[in-house]
N, C-alpha and C positions, 0 to 999 in steps of 0.2 A: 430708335423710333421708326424709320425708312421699315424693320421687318414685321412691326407691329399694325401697320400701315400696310404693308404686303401682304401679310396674314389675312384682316380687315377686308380688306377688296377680294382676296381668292375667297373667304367666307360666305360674304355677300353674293358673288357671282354663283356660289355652288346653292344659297338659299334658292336664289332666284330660276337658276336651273331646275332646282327641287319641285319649286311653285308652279310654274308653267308646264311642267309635265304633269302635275295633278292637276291640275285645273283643265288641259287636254282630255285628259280621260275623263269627264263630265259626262253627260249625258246630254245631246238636246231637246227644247221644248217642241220640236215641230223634229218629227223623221223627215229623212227624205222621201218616201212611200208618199205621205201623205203631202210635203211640197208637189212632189207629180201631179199627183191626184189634184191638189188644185189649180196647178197649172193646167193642168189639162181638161179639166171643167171648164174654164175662166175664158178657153180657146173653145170648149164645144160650144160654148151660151154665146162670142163672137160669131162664129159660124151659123149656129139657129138666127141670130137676129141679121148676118147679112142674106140670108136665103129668102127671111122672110119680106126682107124688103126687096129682094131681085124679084120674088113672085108677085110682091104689089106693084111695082115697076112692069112687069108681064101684063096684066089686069087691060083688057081692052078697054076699058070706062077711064083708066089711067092714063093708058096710050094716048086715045082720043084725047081728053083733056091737055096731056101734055103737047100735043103738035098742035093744039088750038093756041098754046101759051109760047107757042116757038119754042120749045125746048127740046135738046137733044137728048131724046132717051139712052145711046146709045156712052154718050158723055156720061149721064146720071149714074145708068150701071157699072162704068169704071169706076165712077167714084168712090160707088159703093164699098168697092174693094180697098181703100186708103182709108175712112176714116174711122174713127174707134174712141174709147173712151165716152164720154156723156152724147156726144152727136151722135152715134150709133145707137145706143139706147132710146135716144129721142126718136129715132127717125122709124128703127125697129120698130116701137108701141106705135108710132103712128099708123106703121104699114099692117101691123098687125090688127090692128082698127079697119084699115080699108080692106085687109083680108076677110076677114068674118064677114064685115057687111055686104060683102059681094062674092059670099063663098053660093054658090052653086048656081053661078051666071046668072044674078039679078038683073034685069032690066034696066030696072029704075034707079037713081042716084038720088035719094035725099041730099038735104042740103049739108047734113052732117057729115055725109061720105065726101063729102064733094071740098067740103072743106079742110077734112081731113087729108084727102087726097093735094089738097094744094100747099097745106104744110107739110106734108112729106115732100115735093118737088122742091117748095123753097126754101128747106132744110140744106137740101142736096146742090140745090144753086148757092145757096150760101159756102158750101163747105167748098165746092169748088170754085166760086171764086176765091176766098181765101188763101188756096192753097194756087 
């Protein structure tokens, strides 16, 4: 019984040897080319949305506003560099919003710039306190 039993299990172990080695040569759903390729998009679209808020962070109607709010710009644009995931995007549109509206050195702030501009800083206050 003990070599029927020994038979049995070297069987088994050579199935299984068998199965794992075809199941290796598979094929997968995603290459690796195109993992890159979205990592490395996912890092470009990071990078367009912190530029665009260091540029609405620039924005002398923002400045202004900001030292009138006591806040430290110099803080904000650190922070900008840490945070990521939905606060990033949040913050991104928002700057992206104060971009346009004050793309070719407007003057004047409507109230929606103005507003916008103030939840992008207390995005950025938020997230550093937080952190």
């Amino acid at each position: 019984m003990t070599i029927a039993r020994k038979l049995l299990v070297f069987l088994l172990i050579l199935l299984t040897m068998a199965s794992s080695s075809a199941f290796a040569d598979q094929r997968h759903v995603v290459t690796p080319s195109q993992l890159a390729a979205a990592v490395a998009d996912h890092v470009e679209r990071q990078d367009a949305d912190r530029s665009a808020i260091h540029e609405a962070l620039g924005q002398p109607e923002v400045r202004k506003m900001a030292t009138s709010m006591g806040i430290d710009l110099a803080r904000a644009n650190a922070a900008v560099d840490t945070i990521a995931g939905a606060e990033l995007t949040r913050a991104a549109n928002a700057a992206r919003q104060v971009n346009q509206q004050l793309v070719g050195g407007a003057s004047t702030i409507v109230i929606s710039t103005t507003t916008i501009i103030i939840i992008l800083l207390l995005i950025i206050i938020l997230i550093i306190a937080i952190k």
